[in-house]
C-alpha positions in Angstrom: -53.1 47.0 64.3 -50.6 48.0 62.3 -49.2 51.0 64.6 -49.4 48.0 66.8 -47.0 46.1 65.1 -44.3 48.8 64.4 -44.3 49.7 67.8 -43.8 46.0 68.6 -41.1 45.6 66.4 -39.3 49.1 67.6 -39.5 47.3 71.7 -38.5 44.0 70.7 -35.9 44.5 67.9 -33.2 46.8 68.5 -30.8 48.0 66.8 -29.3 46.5 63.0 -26.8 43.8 62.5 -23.1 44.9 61.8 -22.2 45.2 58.6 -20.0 47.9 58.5 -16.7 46.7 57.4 -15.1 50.2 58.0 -13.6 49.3 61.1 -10.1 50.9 62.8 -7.2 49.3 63.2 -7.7 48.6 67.2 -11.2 46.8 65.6 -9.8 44.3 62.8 -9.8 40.7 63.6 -8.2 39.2 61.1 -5.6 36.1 60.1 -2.6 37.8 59.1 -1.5 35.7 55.8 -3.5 33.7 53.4 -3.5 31.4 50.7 -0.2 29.9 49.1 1.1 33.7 48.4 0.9 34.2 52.0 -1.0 37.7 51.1 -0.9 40.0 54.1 -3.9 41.3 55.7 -2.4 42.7 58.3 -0.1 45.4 56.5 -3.9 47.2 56.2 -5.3 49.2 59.2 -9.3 48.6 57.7 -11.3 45.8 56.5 -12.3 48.2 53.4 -8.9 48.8 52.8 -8.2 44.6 52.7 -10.7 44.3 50.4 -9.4 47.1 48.3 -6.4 45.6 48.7 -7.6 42.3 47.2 -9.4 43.1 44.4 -6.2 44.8 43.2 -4.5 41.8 43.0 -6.7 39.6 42.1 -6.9 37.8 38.6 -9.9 38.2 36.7 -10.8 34.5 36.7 -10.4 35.0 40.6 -12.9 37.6 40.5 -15.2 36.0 38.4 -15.0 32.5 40.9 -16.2 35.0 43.7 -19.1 35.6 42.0 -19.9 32.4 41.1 -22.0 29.7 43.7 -22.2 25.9 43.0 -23.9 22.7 44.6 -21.1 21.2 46.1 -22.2 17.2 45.1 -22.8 18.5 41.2 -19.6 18.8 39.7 -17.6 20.2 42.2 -14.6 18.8 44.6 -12.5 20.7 46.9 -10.3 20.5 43.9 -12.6 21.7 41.6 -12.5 25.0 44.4 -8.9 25.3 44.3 -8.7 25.1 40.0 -11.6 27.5 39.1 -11.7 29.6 42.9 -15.6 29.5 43.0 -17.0 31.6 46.2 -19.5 30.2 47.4 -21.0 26.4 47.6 -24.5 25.2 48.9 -25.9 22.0 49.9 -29.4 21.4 48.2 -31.5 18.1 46.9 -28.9 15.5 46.3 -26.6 13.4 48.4 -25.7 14.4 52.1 -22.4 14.5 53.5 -23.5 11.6 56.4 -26.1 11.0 58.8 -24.8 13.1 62.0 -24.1 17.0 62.3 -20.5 16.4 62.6 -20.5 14.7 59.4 -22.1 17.9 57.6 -19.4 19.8 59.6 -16.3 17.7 58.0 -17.6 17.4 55.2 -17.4 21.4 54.6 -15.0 22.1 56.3 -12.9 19.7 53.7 -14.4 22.5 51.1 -12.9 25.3 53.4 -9.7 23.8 53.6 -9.3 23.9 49.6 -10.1 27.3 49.1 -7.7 28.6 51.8 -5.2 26.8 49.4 -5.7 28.9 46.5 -3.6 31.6 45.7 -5.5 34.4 47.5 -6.9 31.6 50.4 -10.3 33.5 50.2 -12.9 31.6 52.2 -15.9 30.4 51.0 -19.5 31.2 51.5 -21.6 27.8 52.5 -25.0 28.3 51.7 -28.3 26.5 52.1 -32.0 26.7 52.2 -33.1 27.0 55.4 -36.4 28.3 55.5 -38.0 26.1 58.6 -35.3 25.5 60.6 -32.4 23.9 59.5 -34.8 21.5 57.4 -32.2 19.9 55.0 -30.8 17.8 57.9 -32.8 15.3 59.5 -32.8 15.3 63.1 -32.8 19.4 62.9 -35.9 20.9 64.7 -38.3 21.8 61.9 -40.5 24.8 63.0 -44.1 26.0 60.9 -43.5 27.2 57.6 -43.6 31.2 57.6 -47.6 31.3 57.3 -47.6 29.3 60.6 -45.4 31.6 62.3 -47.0 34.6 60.9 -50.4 33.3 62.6 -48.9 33.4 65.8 -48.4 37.8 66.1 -45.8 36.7 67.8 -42.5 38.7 66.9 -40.8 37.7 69.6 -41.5 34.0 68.5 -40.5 34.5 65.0 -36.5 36.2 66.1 -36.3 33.2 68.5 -37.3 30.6 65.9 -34.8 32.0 63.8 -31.6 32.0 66.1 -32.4 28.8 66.6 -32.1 27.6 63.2 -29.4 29.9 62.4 -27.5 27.9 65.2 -28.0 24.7 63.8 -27.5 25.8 60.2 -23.9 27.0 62.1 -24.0 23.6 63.7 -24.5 21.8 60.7 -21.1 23.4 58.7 -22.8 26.5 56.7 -22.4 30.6 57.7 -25.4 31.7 54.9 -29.1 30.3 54.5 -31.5 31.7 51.9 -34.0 32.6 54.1 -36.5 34.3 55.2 -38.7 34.8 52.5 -41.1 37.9 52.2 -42.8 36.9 49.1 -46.2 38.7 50.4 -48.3 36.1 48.2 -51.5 37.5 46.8 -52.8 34.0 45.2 -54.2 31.0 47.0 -52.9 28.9 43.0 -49.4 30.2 43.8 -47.3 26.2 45.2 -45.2 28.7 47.6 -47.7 30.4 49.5 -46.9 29.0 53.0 -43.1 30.3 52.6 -44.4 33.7 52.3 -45.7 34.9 56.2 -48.6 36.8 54.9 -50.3 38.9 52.0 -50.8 41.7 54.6 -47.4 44.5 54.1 -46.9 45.6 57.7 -46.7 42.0 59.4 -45.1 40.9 56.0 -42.3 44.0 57.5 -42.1 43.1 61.0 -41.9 39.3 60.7 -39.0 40.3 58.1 -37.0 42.1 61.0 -37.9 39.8 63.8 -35.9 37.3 60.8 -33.4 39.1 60.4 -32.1 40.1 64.1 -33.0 36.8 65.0 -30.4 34.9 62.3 -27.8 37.8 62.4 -27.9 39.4 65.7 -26.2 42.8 66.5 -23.1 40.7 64.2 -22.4 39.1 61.6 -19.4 37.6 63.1 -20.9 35.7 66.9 -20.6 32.4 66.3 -24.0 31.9 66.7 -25.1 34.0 63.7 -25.6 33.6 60.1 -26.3 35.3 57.0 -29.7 35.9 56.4 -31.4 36.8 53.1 -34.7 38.1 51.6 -36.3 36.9 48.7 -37.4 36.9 46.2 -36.8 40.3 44.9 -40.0 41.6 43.8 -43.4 40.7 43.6 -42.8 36.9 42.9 -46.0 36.4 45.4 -48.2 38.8 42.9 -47.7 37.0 39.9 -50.9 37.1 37.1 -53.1 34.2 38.5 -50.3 33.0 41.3 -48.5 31.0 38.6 -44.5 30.5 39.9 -41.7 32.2 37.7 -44.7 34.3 36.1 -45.3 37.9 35.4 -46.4 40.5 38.2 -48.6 43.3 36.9 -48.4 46.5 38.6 -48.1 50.1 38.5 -44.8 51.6 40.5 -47.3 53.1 42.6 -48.3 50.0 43.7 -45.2 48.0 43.7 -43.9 51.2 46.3 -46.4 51.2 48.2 -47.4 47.4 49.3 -44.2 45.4 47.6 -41.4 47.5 48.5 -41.3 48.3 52.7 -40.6 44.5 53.5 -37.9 44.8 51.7 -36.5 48.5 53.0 -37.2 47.3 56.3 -35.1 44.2 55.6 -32.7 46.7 54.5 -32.5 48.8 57.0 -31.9 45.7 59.5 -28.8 45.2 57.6 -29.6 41.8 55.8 -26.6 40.0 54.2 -28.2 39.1 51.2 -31.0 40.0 48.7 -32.3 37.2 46.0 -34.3 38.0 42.7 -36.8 36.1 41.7 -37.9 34.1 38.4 -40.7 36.1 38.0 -41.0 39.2 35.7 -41.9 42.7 36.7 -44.4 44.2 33.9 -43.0 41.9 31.4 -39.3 42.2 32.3 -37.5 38.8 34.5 -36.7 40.1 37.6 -32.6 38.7 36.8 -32.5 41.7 33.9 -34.2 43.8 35.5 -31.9 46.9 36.1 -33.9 49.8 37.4 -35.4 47.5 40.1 -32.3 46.1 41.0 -29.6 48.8 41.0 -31.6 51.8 40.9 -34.1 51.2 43.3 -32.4 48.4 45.4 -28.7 49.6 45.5 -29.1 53.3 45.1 -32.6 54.4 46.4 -32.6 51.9 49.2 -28.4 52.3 49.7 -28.5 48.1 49.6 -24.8 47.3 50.6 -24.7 43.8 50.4 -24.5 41.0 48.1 -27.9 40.4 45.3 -27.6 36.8 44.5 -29.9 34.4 41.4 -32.0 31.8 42.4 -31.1 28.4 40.5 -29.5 29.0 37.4 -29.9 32.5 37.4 -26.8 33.7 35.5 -28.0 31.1 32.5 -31.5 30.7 32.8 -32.8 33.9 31.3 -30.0 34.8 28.9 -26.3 35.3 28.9 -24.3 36.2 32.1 -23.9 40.0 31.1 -27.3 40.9 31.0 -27.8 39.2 34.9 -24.6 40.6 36.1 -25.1 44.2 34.1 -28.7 44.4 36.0 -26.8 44.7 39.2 -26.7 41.4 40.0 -23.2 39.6 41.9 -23.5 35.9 42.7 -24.9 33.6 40.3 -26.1 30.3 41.6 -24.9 28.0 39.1 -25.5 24.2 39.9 -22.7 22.2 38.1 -23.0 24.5 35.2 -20.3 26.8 37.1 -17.8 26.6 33.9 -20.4 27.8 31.4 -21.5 30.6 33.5 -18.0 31.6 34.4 -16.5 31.3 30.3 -19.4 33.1 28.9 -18.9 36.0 32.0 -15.2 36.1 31.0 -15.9 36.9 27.4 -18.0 39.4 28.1 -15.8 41.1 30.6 -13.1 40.8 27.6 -14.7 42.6 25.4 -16.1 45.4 27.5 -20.0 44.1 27.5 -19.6 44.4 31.1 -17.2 47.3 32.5 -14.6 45.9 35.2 -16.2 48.5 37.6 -19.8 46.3 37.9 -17.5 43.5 38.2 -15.1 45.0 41.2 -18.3 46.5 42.9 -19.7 42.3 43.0 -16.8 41.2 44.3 -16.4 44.3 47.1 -19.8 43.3 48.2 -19.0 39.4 48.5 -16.0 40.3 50.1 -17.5 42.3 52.4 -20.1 39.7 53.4 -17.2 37.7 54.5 -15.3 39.8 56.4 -18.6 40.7 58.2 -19.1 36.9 59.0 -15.6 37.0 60.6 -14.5 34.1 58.3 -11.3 36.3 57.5 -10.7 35.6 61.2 -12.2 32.3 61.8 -13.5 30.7 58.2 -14.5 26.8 59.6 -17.7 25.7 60.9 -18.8 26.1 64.3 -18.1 23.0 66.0 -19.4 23.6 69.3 -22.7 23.7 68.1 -23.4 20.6 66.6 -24.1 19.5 70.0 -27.2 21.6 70.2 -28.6 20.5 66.7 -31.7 19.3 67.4 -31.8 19.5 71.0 -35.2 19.4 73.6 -34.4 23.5 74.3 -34.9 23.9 70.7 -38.0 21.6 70.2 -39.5 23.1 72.9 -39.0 26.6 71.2 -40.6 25.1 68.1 -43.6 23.3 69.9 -44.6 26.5 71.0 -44.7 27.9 67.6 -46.7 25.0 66.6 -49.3 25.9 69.6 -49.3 29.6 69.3 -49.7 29.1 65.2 -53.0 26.9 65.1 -56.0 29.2 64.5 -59.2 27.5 65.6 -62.0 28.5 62.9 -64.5 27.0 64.7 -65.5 25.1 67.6 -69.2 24.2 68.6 -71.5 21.9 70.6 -67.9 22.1 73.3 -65.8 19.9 70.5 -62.6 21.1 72.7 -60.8 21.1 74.5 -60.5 18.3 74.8 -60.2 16.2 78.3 -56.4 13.8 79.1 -59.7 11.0 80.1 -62.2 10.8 77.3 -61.7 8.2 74.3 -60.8 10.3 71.5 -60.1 8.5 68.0 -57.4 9.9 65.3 -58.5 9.5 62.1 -56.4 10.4 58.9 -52.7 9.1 57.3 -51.4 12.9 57.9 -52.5 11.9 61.8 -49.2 10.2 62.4 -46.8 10.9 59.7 -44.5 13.8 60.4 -43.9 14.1 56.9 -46.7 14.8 55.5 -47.9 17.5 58.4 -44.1 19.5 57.1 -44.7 19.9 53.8 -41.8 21.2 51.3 -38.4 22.0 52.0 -39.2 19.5 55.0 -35.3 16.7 54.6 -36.1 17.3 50.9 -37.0 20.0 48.6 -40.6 18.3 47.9 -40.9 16.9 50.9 -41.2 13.8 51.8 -44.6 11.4 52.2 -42.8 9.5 55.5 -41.7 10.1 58.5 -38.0 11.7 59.4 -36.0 11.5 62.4 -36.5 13.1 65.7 -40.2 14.4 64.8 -43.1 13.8 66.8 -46.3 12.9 64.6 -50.0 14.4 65.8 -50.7 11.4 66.7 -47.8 10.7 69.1 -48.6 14.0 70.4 -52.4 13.1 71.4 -51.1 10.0 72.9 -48.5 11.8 75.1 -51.8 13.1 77.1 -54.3 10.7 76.6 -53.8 7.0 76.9 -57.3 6.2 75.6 -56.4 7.0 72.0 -57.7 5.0 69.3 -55.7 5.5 66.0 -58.6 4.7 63.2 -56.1 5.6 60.1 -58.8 4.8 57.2 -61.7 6.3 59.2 -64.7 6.0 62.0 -67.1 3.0 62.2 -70.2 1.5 63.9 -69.0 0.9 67.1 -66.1 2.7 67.8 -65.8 3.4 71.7 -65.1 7.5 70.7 -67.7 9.6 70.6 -64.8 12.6 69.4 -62.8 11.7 66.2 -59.9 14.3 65.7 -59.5 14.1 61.9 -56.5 14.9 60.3 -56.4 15.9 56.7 -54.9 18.5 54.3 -52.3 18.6 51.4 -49.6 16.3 50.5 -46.1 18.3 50.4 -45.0 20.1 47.4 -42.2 23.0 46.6 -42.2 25.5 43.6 -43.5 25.2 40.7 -44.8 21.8 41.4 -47.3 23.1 44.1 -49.0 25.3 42.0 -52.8 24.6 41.9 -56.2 25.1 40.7 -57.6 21.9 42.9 -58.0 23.8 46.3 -59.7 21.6 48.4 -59.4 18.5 50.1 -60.0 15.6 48.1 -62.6 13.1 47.7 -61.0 10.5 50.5 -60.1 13.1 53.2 -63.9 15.3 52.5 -64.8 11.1 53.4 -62.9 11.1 56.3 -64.7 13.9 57.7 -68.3 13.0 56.6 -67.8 9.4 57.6 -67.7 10.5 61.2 -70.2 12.9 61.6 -72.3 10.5 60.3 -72.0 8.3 62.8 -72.6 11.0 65.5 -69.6 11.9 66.6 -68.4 15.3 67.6 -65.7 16.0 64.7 -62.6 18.0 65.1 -60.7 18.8 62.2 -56.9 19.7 61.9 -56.0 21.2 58.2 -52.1 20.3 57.0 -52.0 22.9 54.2 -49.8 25.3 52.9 -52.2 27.9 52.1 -56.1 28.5 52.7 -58.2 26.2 50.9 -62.5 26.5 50.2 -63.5 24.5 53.2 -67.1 25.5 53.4 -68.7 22.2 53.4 -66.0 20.6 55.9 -66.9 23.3 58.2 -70.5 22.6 57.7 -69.8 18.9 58.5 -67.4 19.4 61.6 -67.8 20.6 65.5 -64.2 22.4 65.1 -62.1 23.1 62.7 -58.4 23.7 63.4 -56.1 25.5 60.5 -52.7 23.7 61.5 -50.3 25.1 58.4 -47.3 23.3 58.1 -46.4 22.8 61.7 -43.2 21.0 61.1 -41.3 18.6 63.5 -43.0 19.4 66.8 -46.7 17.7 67.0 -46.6 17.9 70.6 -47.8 21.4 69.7 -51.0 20.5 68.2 -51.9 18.2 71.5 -50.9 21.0 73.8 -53.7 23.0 71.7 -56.3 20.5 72.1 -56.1 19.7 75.3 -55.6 23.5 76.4 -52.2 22.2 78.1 -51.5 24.1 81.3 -54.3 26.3 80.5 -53.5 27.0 77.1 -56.0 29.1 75.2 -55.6 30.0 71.4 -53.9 32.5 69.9 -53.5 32.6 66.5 -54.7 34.7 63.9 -55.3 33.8 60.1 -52.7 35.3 57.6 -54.6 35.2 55.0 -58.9 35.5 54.3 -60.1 32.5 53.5 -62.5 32.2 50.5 -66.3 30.9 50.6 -65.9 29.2 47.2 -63.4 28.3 44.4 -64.4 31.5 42.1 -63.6 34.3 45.3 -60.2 33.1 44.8 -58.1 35.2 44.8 -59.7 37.3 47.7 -58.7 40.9 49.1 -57.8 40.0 52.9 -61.0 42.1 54.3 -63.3 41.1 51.7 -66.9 41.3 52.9 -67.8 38.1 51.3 -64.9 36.4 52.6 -65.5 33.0 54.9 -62.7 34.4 57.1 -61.2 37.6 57.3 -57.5 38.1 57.4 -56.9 38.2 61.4 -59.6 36.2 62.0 -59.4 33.4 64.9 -61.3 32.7 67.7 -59.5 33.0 71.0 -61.1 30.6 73.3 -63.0 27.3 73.0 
């Protein structure tokens, strides 16, 4: 399988994106003069030599804004841009800039405009987390979280999925997204598990490329492409007892051999960016963590591009110098920007950190952005607004949804099932887009209602079958339907805040299930959840039993599964093994013991 997968990733992806900025003069792109002192680009024959050119004369407060990202609704103002000449902005939980695409667009493009007025003009980097689609804008197409499109083998699927969102993150005003993320999570407790693809290293690898082409393409600068980055740098999915921001134990050995490739292979696709993570390696945080970070990451792997903190990162785990000295050279600063920026200064001042670690940051930022083309071009991508959200692009994600699903079980003929029959839905997450996206899905929790432009399960089923009886709080005596599709699975959650030692289904959804096959029906159950939970007695107590993930915006995808749509058969295979009981957790992916081994699903009905 896993020769398999190379070879598939060698015929399907090509090639690395462009981000050489060594480029002749018959090559550069650029705008001629920038910012207030009209600085010439154009007197220089190479985009290395430009950005030589402009670290020379830059201040130090000008270098240290480079390195420094802020929200752009906490604290900052396009004037706020121009005063302290911060880099980089992104758009997280908070307020929006309006309710259509072209809002988003104006919005930061205002931002744009102010730092072309600064003394150098350099534009800004407009980030956000995109990691299922653009999912912070409602109306977006929302695909399955990464375990859903890991399930699907389908690499092919997983590129397309993410040129789509990076042209509706493009569509939507920003040029970077922190995605895709290539946690490889070894703990069914850890709250982030679904926005890793899989514990398994090789399809953890090639679903990392397939990410990567697919959001930056042969280059940087097509208007169509985006920045892509891979997170979080390392082992924040092997964390002692899957506990978010906590400490992975390992031996090199083992942090080489299973943790490391995803992120070479990411590498050597030419990813923009590269993101630490909270958690500690062996007892040291993962923001101080020199050797990992410069001598592994920069040197051994020859990582040219920009290593970034998550939230608060240049503050969080001590002062600036130590994150920045570890190799570190964007900090992600929300609202705090002038702390992070003072403390940095001082430290620069009095040699703590040697202008050399600060010159190579700002080369790499640079660098970025010249590789976006924004030294050519620096405002949004108007044209694609248009597309934000469109039926080519739902129908990209519905497929994913389809191709994701991986049917566990399915006796006494439970499915498919037939356009004709009286079917009842059964279940709140039946008809609630909301709840079957999970986190990251409008808002960084989630939200427990429906959002714009989805299609519930429920809407889906009733898109092919007009004799569909919606019984939300569950079957009873004398219900017409002798099938119940019952929908049940996690509420959404993000971080921390998912992490977990309940992992089942609750009292009222294990209820749901029971309720109808004790009054005879033929039960088919469809699991929301963002990781593999101990099922063993809803499997007992169902005729089939559907692991859905977090499919995201497109139910159609699940009804096109039921009903084996235009001769549909499944497809998917399970990421992850599945435990029998609470105490196998966590569980090695071909453990003999396991309910379900990793790969498993059945591939007909």
């Amino acid at each position: 399988m896993r020769t398999a997968l190379i070879l598939s990733v060698l015929l399907i992806i090509a090639g690395c994106t462009n981000l050489s900025t060594n480029k002749t003069q018959a090559e550069v792109d650029v705008i001629c003069e920038w910012g207030t002192q009209k600085f010439d680009l154009c007197q220089f024959t190479s985009y290395d030599d430009m950005i030589e050119a402009l670290i020379a004369e830059m201040t130090l407060d000008e270098k240290i804004g480079q390195m420094t990202q802020s929200v752009w609704h906490n604290n900052v103002s396009p004037e706020v841009i121009r005063d302290k000449n911060i880099g980089s902005i992104i758009h997280t939980e908070g307020p929006t800039p309006g309710p259509n695409a072209i809002d988003w667009v104006n919005k930061f493009d205002e931002f744009q405009s102010s730092a072309l007025q600064t003394r150098l003009g350099i534009p800004l980097l407009i980030a956000v987390d995109a990691v299922h689609g653009q999912n912070t804008f409602e109306g977006a197409v929302i695909f399955p979280h990464n375990i859903g499109m890991a399930a699907t083998r389908n690499l092919k699927l997983i590129k397309q999925a993410a040129q789509i969102t990076a042209s509706e993150v493009a569509g939507t005003g920003f040029n970077w997204t922190f995605s895709p993320c290539i946690a490889m999570p070894q703990h069914e407790h850890w709250g982030r598990v679904y926005e890793g693809f899989t514990e398994d290293r090789d399809l953890t690898t090639a679903a990392v490329i397939a990410s990567v082409r697919g959001h930056q393409g042969s280059n940087l600068a097509n208007r169509n492409t985006i920045a892509a980055t891979a997170k979080h740098f390392i082992g924040d999915g092997a964390t002692e007892g899957g506990v978010e921001g906590g400490n992975a134990i390992m031996t090199d050995e083992l942090m080489r051999e299973r943790y490391l490739p995803p992120y070479a292979g990411a590498v050597d696709q030419g990813v923009a960016a590269i993101m630490v993570g909270f958690n500690s390696y062996n007892g040291l945080n993962m923001h101080q963590h020199r050797h990992l970070v410069t001598d592994v990451l920069k040197n051994e792997l020859g990582f040219q591009g920009v290593v970034l903190t998550d939230w608060n990162g240049g503050l969080r785990f001590g002062e600036p110098h130590k994150v920045i000295n570890a190799g570190i050279d964007m900090a992600m600063q929300p609202g705090n920007h002038e702390e992070f920026m003072s403390k940095l200064k001082l430290s620069i001042i009095d040699q703590t950190v040697p202008m050399s670690r600060i010159d190579d940051a700002v080369q790499r930022i640079l660098a970025m952005k010249f590789s976006l083309g924004l030294f050519s071009d620096p405002f949004a991508k108007r044209e694609l607004s248009l597309s934000v959200g469109s039926k080519a692009h739902r129908a990209v994600a519905r497929q994913a949804v389809r191709e994701s699903l991986v049917l566990l079980k399915n006796d006494n003929q439970a499915l498919p099932l037939d356009p004709f029959e009286p079917i009842a839905v059964v279940g709140t997450h039946a008809n609630n887009s909301g709840l079957q996206s999970g986190g990251w899905s409008i808002h960084w929790q989630g939200q427990t209602h429906s959002y714009a432009g989805a299609t519930t399960i429920l809407e889906g089923i009733n898109s092919v079958n007009s004799n569909v009886e919606y019984a939300e709080q569950g079957c009873y005596a004398g219900m017409q339907a002798q099938k119940a599709v019952v929908v049940v699975g996690e509420n959404p959650y993000a971080e921390g805040a998912g992490d977990s030692d309940e992992l089942w289904l609750s009292d009222e959804h294990k209820t749901l299930i029971t309720g109808c096959k004790n009054l005879g029906k033929k039960v088919i159950v469809i699991l929301i959840s963002g990781r593999v939970l101990v099922i063993n007695q809803d499997l007992n107590n169902s005729d089939a039993f559907v692991a859905a993930w977090l499919p995201g915006s497109e139910g159609g995808g699940i009804a096109d599964f039921l009903f084996a749509t235009d001769g549909f058969k499944p497809t998917g295979k399970s990421p992850y093994s599945w435990p029998v009981e609470f105490a196998d957790i966590p569980i090695a992916p071909y453990a003999e013991h396991a309910l379900f081994k990793f790969g498993y699903g059945l591939q007909d009905y």
